[in-house]
Every structure is written in C-alpha cells, then in structure tokens.
C-alpha positions as CSV (number, residue, x, y, z in Angstrom):
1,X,-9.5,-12.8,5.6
2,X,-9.7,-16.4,4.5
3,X,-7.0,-15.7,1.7
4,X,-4.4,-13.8,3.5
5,X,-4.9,-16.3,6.3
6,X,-4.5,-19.7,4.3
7,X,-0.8,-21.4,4.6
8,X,0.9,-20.7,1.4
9,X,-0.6,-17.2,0.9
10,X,2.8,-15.7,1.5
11,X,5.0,-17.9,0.1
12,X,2.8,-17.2,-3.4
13,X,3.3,-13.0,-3.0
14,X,7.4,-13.9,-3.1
15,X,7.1,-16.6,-5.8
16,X,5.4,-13.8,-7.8
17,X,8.0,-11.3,-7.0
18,X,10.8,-13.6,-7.6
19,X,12.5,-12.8,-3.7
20,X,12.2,-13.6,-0.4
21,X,11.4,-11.0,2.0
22,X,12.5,-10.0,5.5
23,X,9.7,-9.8,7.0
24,X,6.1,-11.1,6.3
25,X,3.3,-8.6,8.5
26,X,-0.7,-9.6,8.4
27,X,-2.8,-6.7,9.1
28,X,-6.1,-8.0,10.2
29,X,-9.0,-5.1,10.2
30,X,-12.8,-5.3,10.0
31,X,-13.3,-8.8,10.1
32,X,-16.6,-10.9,11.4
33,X,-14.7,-12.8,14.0
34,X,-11.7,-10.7,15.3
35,X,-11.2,-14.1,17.5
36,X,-11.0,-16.4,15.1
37,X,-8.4,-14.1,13.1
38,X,-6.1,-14.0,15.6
39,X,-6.2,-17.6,16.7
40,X,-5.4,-18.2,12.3
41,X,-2.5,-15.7,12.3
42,X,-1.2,-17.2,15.4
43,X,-0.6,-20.4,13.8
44,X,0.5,-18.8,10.6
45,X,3.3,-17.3,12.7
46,X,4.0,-20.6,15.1
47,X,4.8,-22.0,11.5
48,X,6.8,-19.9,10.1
49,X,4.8,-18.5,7.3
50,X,4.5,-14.7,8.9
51,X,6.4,-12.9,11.0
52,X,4.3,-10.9,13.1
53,X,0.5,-10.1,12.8
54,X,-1.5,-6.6,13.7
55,X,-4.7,-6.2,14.9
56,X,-5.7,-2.2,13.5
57,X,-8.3,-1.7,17.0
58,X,-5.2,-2.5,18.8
59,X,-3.3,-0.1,17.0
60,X,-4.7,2.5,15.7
61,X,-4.6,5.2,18.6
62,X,-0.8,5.0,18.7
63,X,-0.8,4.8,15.1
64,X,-2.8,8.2,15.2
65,X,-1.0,10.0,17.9
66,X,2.5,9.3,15.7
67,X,1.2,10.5,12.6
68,X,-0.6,13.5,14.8
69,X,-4.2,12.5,12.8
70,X,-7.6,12.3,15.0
71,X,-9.9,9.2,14.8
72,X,-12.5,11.8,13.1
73,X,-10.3,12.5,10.9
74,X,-10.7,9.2,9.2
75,X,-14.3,10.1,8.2
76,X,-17.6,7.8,7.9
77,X,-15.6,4.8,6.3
78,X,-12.3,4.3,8.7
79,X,-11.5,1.0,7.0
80,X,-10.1,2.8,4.1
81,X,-7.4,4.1,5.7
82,X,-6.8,2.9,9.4
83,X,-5.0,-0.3,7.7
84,X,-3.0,1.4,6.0
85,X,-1.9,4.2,9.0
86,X,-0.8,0.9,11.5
87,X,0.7,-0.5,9.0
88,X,3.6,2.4,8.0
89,X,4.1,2.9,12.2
90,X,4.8,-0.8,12.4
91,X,8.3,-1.5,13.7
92,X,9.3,-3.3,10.7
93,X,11.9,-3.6,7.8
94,X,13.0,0.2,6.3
95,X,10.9,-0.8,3.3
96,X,7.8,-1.4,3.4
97,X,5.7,-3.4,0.4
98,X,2.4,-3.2,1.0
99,X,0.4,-5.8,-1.3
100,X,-3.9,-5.9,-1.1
101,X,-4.8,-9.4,-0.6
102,X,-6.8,-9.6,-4.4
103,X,-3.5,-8.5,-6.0
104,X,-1.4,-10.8,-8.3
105,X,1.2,-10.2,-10.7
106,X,0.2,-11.1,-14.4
107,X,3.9,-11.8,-14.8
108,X,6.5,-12.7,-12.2
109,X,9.5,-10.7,-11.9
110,X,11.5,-8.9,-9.3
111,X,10.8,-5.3,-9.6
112,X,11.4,-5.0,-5.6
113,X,15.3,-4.5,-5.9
114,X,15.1,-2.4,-9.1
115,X,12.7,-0.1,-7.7
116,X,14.6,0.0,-4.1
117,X,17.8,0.4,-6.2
118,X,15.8,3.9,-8.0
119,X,14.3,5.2,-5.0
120,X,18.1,5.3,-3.2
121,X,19.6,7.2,-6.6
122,X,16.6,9.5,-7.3
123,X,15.0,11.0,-3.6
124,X,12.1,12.6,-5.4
125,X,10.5,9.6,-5.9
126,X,8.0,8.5,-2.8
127,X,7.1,5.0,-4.2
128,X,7.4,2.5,-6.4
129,X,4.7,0.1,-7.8
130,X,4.4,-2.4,-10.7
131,X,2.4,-1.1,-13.8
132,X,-1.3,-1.4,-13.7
133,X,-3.9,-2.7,-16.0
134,X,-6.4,-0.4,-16.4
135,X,-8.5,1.0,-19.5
136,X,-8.4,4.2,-20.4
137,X,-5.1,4.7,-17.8
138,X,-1.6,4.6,-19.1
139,X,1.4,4.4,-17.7
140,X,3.6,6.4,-19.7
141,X,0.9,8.9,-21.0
142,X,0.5,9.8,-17.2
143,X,4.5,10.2,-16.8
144,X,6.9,12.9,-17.7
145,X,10.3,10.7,-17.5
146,X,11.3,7.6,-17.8
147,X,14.5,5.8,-16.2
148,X,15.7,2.4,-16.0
149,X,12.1,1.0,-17.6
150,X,10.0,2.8,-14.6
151,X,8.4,5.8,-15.5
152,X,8.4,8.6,-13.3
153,X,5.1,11.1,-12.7
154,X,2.5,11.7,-9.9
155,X,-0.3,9.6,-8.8
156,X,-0.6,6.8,-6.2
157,X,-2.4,3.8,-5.1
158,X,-2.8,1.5,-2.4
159,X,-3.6,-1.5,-3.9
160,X,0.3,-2.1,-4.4
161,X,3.1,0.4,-2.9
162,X,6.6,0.1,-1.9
163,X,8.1,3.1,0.0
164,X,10.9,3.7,2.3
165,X,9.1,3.6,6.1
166,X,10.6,7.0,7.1
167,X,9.8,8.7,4.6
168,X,6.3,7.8,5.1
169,X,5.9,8.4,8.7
170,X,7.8,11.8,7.8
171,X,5.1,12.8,5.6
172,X,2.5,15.0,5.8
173,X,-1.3,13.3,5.9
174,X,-2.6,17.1,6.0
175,X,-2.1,17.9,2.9
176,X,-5.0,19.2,0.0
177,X,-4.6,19.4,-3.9
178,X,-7.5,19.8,-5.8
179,X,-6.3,17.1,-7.6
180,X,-6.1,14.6,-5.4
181,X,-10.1,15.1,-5.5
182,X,-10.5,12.8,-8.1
183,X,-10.4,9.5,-6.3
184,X,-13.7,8.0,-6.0
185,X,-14.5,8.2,-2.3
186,X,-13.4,12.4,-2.3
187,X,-17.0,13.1,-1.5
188,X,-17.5,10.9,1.7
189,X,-13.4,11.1,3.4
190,X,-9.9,12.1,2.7
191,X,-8.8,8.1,2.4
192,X,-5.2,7.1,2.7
193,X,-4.6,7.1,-1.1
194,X,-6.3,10.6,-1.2
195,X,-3.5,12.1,1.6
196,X,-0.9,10.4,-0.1
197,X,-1.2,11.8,-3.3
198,X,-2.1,15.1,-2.0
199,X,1.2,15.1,-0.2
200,X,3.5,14.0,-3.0
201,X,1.8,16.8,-4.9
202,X,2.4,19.3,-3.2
203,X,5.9,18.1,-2.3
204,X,6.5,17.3,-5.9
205,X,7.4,14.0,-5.1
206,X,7.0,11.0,-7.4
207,X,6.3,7.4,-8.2
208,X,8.1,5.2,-10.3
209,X,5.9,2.6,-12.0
210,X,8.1,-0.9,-13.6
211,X,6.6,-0.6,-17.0
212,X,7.5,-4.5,-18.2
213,X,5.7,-5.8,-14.9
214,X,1.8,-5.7,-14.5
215,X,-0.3,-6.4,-11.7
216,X,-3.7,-7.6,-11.8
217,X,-6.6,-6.4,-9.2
218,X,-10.2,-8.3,-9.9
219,X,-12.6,-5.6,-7.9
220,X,-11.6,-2.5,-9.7
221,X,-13.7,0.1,-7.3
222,X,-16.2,-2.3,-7.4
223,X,-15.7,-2.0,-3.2
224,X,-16.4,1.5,-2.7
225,X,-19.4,2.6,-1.0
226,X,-21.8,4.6,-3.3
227,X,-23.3,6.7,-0.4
C-alpha cells in the first residue's frame, strides 16, 4: 500500500512505459487500515495523480454476480484473485493494463500501442505482456510464432497483463485444463491466473509477449502461502 499510494507512483508506471494513460485506477485490497487507505487515495485523486480508486470489500459482490462466480469459489486465499475480478468489471477504459505494484520495466519502452495495435489485427490473442525474466523460462522456447517481435503461445500471468475489458468479462472463469495445474497455489484454489489460463486453453487463445522489453518482479513466488 505505501508504494502505490506515494505521489509519483503513477507518474513512474508511464515514464517506464513511455505514454500517458487514460485512466489511472488504485485497487486497494487487504490492507491493515482500510481507513487510512482511502483517506491516501482520496488525496491522490483530489491531485490529480489517479483517477478513480476501488475498494475490493466494496466491490466484490457485484464483481461476482457479473462474472456469475460465488465468494466460495474464491477458495481459502481470496486475495489472490478478488483484486483482480473488481478490477476487469470496473467501468473503465476498453483496455485494461494491469501492473502489480513490485513491477518495473528493466528498460523503458512503449510496448502498450504495439501490443494494442496486435491484439486488434490478430483476435486469437487474449493478452499481451512484456517479456519476463525468469531462469529456466523462455520466451520464445514457450511460443510457437512470432510476429512483429512479440511471440505468440499460451500461458498467463498477473503480475503484468493488458487485455481488451470485454473480452475479459466475456470469458469464461469456469474453465479446467490439466495444465493450468501447474501454478503454484493449484493445490489450495483455482486463483485468477489459474482461470485465466485455463480459459485461453481451452479456447485456444493466446498471449503475445514484446520480446525486446523485460520486466522485472523482486518477490518471485516468494508470496505464496505454503499451506
């Protein structure tokens, strides 16, 4: 909370991404003073720096009802993917870039555009995300094409993700694939990431990763509950 909710915060996420964008959302979730979160947004937004700021217990029934999920449906750890469920039901911008608040690009550049540019020529693909820095996990090993320096294959995750709003709220968050069992918390819930990827495949759809820009996330899974 106390870096998403420090003046300059999002001016930094478009200086890294070389844009402005239309709108700037906060979604504030599982904080120690729900108070004092909403009383830091609130000035955020009275100056300008956001646009509009969520609270997820305020949300997530409707949030729920729209994407016709069930609160126990959500599992013993909720905070993995209630976030995420208010935040593609917002009433917002038709696309949505959803960036986790240890994120940072290891190189500025505007891959936004390119991607949104791909996405409207080539409807298989779900989302779009910069390229990762992982060991062991390769970009291009993991695709089967490659267009216009993004390459093209399954897999999703929600540390980074830009998607077209409707064609998230039109997806399915049903959806089982036995390999979509590989994510780390499979055991304990079916977490947002998990439904996701299930969905897209099943639906054969795809993301498109920018290979020539890499983001950085410090707490690789070092989050995730071990029970």
């Amino acid at each position: 909370m106390d870096r998403v909710l420090t003046p300059g915060f999002f001016a930094g996420i478009e200086e890294q991404n070389r844009r402005r964008f239309t709108r700037r959302v906060v979604i504030i979730n599982n904080v120690p003073d729900i108070d004092e979160a909403r009383a830091r947004a609130e000035h955020l937004r009275e100056d300008g720096e956001i646009d509009r700021f969520l609270v997820v217990a305020d949300e997530i029934h409707s949030a729920l009802d729209r994407l016709k999920l069930r609160r126990a449906d959500l599992g013993r750890i909720p905070h993995y993917t209630d976030f995420l469920l208010v935040a593609v039901c917002d009433k917002g911008s038709e696309w949505m870039l959803h960036w986790d608040a240890d994120v940072r690009l290891a190189n500025p550049a505007n891959w936004v555009d390119p991607a949104i540019s791909l996405m409207q020529r080539d409807r298989r693909i779900l989302v779009a995300n910069p390229n990762w820095n992982r060991p062991g996990s390769d970009a291009r090993e993991e695709a089967f094409d490659e267009v216009d320096g993004f390459a093209l294959g399954y897999g999703f995750s929600d540390q980074v993700f830009l998607a077209n709003r409707m064609n998230l709220l039109s997806a399915s968050f049903r959806r089982s694939c036995p390999a979509s069992l590989r994510y780390p918390l499979a055991h304990i819930a079916s977490i947002f990431e998990q439904r996701i990827d299930a969905y897209m495949r099943s639906e054969r759809r795809l993301r498109a990763t920018h290979l020539a820009v890499t983001y950085l996330h410090p707490n690789e899974g070092g989050s995730y509950p071990q029970t």
